[in-house]
C-alpha positions as CSV (number, residue, x, y, z in Angstrom):
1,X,2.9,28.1,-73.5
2,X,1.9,31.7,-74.0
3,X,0.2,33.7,-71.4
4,X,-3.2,33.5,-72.9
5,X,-2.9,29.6,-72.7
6,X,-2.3,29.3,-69.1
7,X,-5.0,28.2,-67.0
8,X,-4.5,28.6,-63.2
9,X,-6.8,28.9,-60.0
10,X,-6.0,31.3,-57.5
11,X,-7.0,30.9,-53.4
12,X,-7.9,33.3,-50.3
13,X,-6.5,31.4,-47.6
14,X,-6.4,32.9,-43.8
15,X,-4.5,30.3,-40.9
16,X,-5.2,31.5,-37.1
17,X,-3.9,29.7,-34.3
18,X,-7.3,28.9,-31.6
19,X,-5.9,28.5,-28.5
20,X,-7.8,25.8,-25.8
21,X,-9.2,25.4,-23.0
22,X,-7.1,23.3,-20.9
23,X,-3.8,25.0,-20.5
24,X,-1.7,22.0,-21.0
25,X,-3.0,21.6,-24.3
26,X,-1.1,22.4,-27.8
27,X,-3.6,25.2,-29.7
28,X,-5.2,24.2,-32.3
29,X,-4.5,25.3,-36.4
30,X,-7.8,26.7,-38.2
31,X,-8.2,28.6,-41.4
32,X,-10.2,29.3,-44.4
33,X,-9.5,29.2,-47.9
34,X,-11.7,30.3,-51.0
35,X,-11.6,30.0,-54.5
36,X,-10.9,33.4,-55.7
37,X,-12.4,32.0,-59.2
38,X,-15.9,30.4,-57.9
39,X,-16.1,31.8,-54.2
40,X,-16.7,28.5,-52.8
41,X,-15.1,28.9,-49.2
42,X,-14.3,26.1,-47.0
43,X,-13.1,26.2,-43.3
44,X,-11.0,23.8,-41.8
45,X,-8.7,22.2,-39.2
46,X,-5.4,21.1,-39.6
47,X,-3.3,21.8,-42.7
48,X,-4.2,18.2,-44.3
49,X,-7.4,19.1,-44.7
50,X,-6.8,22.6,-46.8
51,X,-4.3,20.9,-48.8
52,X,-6.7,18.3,-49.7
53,X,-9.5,21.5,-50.4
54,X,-6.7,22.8,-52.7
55,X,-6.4,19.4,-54.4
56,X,-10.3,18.9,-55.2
57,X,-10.1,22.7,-56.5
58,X,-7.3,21.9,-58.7
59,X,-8.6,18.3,-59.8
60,X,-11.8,19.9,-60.6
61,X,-10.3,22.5,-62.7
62,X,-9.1,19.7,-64.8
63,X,-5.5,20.5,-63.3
64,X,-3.3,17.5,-62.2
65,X,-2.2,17.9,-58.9
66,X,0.5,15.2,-59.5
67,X,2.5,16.6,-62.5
68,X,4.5,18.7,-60.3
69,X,6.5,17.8,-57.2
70,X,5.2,20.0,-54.2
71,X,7.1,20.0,-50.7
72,X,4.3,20.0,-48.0
């Protein structure tokens, strides 16, 4: 595939730890991520829910998130 063929999406993405209010408790992990392509940002909690941002990015880019093996 030459480098004129290739298609690929690119991402902002910021991950802060938010710390809470009762002591005892284990913070919290929040971040944003944006398409650097389209701009359309999206904040989140938890990495499951960025990963699946990334997916619906990808999938709507026509790229198939399954043809490669990702360790997450």
């Amino acid at each position: 595939m030459s480098l004129q063929q290739r298609r690929y999406v690119s991402f902002f993405i910021r991950i802060w730890e938010e710390p809470r209010e009762m002591e005892d408790e284990n913070p919290e992990w929040r971040g944003s991520v944006e398409n650097v392509q389209t701009g359309q940002k999206n904040y989140f909690m938890g990495m499951e829910n960025l990963v699946s941002f990334i997916r619906e990015q990808c999938n709507g880019f026509g790229i198939s998130w399954n043809k490669r093996k990702y360790i997450a």
